[in-house]
C-alpha positions as CSV (number, residue, x, y, z in Angstrom):
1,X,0.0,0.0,0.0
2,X,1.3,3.4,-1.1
3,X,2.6,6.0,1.9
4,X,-0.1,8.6,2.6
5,X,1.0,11.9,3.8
6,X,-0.8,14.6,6.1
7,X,-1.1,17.8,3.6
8,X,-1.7,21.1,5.0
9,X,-2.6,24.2,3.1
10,X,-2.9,27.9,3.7
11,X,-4.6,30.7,2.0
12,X,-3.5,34.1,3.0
13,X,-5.8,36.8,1.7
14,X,-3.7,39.5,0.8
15,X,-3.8,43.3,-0.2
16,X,-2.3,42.5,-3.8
17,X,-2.6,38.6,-4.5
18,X,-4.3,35.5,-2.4
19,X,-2.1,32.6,-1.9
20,X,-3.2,29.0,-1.5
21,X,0.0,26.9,-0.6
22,X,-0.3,23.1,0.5
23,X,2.9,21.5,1.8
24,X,2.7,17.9,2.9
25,X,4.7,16.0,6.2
26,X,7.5,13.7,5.3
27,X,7.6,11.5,8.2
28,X,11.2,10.4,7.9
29,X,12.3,13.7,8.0
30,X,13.8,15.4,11.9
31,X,14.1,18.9,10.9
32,X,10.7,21.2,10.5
33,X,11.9,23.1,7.4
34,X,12.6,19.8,5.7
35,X,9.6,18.2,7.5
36,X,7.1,20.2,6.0
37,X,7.8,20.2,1.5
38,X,5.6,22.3,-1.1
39,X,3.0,20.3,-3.2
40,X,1.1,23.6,-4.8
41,X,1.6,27.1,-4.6
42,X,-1.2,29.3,-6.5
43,X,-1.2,33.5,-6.1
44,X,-3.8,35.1,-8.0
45,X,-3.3,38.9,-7.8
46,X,-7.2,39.7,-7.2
47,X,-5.7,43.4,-5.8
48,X,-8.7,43.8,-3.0
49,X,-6.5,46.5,-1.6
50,X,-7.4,49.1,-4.7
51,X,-10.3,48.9,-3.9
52,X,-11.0,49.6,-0.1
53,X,-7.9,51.8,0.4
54,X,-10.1,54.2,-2.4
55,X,-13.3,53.1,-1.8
56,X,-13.4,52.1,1.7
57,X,-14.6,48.5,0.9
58,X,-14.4,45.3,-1.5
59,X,-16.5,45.5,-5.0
60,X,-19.5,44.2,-5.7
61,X,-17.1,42.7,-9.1
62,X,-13.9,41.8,-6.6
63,X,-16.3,39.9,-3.7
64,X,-17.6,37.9,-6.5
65,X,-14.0,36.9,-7.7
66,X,-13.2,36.0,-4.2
67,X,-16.0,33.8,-3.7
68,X,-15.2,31.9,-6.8
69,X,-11.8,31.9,-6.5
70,X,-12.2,30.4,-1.9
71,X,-14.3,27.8,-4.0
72,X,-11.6,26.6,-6.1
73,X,-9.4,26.0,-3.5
74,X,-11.8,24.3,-1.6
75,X,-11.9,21.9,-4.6
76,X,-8.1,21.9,-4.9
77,X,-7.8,21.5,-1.2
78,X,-10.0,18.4,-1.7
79,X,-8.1,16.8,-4.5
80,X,-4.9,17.2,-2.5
81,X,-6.3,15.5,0.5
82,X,-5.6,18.6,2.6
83,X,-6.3,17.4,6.3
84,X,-5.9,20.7,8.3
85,X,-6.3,24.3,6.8
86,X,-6.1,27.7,8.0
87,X,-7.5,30.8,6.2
88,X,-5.8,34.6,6.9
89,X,-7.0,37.6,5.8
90,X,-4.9,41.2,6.5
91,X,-4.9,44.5,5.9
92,X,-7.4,45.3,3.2
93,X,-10.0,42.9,4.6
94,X,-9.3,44.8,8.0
95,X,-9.6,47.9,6.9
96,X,-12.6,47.2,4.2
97,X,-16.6,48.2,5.8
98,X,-18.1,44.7,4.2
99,X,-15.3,42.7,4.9
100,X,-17.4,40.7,7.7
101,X,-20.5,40.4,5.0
102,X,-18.2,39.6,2.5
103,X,-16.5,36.8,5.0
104,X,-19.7,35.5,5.9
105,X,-20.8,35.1,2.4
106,X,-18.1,32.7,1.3
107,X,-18.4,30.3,4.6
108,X,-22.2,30.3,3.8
109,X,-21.1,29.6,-0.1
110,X,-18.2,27.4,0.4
111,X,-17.5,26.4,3.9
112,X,-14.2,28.1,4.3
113,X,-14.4,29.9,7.6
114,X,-11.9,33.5,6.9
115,X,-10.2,34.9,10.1
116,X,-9.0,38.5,9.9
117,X,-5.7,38.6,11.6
118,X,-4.3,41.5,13.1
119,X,-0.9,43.0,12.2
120,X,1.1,41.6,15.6
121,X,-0.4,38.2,14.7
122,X,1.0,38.6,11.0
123,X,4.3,39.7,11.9
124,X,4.2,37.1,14.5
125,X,3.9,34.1,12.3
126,X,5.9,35.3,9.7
127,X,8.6,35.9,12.3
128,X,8.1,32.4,13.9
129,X,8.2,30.8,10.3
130,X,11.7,32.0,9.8
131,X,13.3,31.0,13.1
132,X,13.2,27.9,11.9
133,X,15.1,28.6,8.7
134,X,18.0,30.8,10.5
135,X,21.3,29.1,10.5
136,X,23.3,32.1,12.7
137,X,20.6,33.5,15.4
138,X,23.2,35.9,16.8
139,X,23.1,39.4,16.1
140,X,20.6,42.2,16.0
141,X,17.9,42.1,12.9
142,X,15.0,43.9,12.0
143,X,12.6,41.3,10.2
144,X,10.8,43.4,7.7
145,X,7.4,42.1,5.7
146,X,6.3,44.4,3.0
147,X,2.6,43.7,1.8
148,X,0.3,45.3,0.0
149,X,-1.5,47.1,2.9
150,X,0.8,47.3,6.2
151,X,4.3,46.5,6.9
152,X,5.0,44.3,9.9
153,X,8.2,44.7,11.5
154,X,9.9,42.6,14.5
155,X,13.0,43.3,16.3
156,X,15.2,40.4,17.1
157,X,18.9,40.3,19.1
158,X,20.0,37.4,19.6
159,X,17.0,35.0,18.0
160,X,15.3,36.3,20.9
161,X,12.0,38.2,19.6
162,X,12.1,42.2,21.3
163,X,9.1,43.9,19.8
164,X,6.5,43.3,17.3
165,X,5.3,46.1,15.3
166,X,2.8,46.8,12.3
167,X,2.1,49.6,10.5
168,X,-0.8,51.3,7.9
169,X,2.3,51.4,5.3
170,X,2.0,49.2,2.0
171,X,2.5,49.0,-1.5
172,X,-1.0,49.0,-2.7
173,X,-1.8,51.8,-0.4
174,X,0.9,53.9,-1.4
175,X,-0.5,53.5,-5.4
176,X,-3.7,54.6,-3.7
177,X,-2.0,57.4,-1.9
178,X,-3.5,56.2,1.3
179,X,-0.5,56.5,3.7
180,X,-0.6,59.2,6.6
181,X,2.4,61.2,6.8
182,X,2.3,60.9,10.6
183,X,2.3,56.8,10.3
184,X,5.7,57.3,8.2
185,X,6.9,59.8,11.1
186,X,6.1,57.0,14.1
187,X,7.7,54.4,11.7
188,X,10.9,56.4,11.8
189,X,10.6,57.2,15.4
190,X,9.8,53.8,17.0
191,X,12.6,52.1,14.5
192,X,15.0,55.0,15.9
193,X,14.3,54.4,19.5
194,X,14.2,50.4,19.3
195,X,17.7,50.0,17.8
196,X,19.7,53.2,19.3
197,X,22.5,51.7,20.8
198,X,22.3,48.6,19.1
199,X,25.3,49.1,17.1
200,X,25.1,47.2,13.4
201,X,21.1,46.3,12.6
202,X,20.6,44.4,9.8
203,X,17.4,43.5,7.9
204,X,15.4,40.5,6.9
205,X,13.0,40.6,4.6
206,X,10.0,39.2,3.5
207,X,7.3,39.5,0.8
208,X,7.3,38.6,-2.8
209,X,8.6,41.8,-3.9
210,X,11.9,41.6,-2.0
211,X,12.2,38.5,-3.1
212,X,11.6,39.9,-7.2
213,X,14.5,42.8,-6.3
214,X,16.3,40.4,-4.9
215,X,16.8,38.4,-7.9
216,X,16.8,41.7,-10.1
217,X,20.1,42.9,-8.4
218,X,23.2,43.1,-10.5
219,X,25.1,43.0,-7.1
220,X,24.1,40.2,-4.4
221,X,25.4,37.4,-2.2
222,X,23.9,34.6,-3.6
223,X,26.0,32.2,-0.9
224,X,24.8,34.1,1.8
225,X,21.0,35.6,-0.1
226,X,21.4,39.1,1.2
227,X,21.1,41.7,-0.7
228,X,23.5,45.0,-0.6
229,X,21.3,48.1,0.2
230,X,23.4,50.2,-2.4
231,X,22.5,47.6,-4.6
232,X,18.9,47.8,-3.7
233,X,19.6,51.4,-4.1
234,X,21.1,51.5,-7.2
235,X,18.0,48.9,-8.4
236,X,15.3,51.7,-7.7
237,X,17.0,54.4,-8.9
238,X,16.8,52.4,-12.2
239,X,13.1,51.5,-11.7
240,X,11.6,54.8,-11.1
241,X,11.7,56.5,-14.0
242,X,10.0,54.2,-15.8
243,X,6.4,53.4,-16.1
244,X,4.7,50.5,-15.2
245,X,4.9,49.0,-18.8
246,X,8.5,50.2,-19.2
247,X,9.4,48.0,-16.2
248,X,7.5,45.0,-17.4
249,X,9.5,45.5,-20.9
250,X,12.4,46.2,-19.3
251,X,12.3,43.7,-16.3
252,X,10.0,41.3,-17.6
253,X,7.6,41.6,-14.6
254,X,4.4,41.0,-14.5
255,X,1.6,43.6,-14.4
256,X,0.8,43.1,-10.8
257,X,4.1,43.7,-9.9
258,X,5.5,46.0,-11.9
259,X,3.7,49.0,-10.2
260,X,4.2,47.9,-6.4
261,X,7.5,47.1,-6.8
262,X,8.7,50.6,-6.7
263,X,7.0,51.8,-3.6
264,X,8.2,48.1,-1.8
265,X,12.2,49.1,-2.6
266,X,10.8,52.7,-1.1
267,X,9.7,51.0,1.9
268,X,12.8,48.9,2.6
269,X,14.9,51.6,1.5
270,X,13.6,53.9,4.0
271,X,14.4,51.7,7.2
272,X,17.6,50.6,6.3
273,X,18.3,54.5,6.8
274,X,16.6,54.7,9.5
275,X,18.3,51.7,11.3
276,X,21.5,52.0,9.2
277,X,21.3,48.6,7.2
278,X,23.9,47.5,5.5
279,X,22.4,44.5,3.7
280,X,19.0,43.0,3.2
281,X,18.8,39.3,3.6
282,X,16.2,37.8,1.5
283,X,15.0,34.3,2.6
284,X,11.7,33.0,0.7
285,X,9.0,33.0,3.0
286,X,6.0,34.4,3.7
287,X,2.7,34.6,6.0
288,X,1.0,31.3,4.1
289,X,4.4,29.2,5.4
290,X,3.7,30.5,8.8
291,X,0.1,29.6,8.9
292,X,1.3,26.2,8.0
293,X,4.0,26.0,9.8
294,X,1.5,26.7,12.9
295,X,-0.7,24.1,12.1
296,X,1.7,21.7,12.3
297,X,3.3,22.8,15.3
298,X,-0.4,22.5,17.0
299,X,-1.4,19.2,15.6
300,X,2.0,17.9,16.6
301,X,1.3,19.3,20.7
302,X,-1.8,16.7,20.5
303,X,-0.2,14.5,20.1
């Protein structure tokens, strides 16, 4: 009789894109990161965040999508014999007035049951995913996750976890010109108090468009996957000027991320000053890992 493995999945309802990522347990395996493998990773860039950082709420058109697009999963979900699932939604769900209907809707329609996670939670599981992944814990870092709607940020000496912060500062609500200047103001002043006297801070980053920079770069450690901030630098200076189309000719990116890419180098840009960054390590992993990586972690308490 064939081996059958537990499969998990996750679907992390995003400001830009929605994920659905199912890994599945190899038993034989000691080590968590290794433990857990990827059987199918979909992203489809619905962009709910246009809408309610403009509008204040979700589409009739985009709801619709959503609904359609939670009841392919649960199909997919089905044929992968997915034994556990969690479902996330962030910032633009948080922020949107019919997110709740909206939520309700698609666990009448399909069954999926949608929790709205705060930013602390977020940065927390992002955080907790990569933990696993770091070879060196020593050191101070600032673990940066730039998504479409907030940017969750945690401080870390050591490997030990110092302060978890989140903040109303994201790609697709910087396109929709929806940032406070006072929300860029405490960024900068809570990253200056939290690492004065630290000495040398360095980042980690997470998000899809770091990772897309990243692999952009002329000028990188590929041994060590960090990224130089002058070469970040040097990157967005290059990106700029040109318009979205220009950057999909030029870069061959994709639609969907050829216009937040520009305001996600802004963001990173902007704390490595602040903190005095060197370099930008760039591992790749994001929330849905996390929400997976929790569901194991619980499942594995019972027993």
């Amino acid at each position: 009789m064939p081996t059958t493995h537990t499969c998990y999945a996750a679907i992390d309802i995003g400001s830009n894109a929605v994920r659905l990522l199912i890994k599945k347990v190899k038993e034989d395996e000691t080590v968590l990161n290794k433990r857990l493998s990827k059987v199918l990773l979909l992203r489809v860039p619905l962009r709910l965040g246009f809408d309610v950082f403009s509008l204040g709420e979700v589409s009739e058109t985009k709801a619709v999508k959503l609904r359609r697009l939670m009841k392919a999963f649960r199909q997919l979900m089905k044929i992968y014999d997915v034994t556990n699932y969690r479902a996330c939604a962030t910032s633009a769900m948080r922020d949107a007035r019919n997110g709740k209907f909206i939520i309700k809707k698609i666990l009448k329609d399909t069954g999926i049951s949608i929790e709205v996670i705060d930013g602390q939670e977020e940065a927390r599981m992002i955080y907790n995913n990569h933990i696993e992944c770091m070879a060196d814990r020593t050191g101070n870092y600032i673990y940066v996750d730039v998504g479409g709607g907030s940017t969750e940020i945690n401080l870390l000496v050591d490997g030990e976890l110092q302060h978890s912060l989140s903040y109303n500062i994201g790609t697709v609500r910087m396109l929709s010109g929806a940032v406070r200047e006072e929300v860029w103001g405490q960024m900068h002043d809570d990253l200056e108090r939290l690492t004065e006297g630290l000495g040398e801070v360095n980042i980690i980053g997470s998000g899809g468009n770091i990772n897309k920079l990243y692999r952009l770069a002329e000028k990188k450690d590929k041994k060590k996957l960090r990224l130089p901030v002058t070469s970040l630098q040097t990157l967005y200076d290059k990106l700029v000027p040109l318009t979205p189309e220009q950057r999909m000719d030029t870069f061959s990116l994709k639609a969907d991320r050829a216009d937040v890419i520009v305001p996600a180098a802004e963001i990173f840009l902007t704390i490595a000053k602040v903190v005095r960054s060197e370099y930008i390590h760039v591992p790749v992993i994001g929330l849905a890992d996390g929400i997976i990586d929790s569901l194991y972690e619980n499942k594995e308490g019972e027993n």
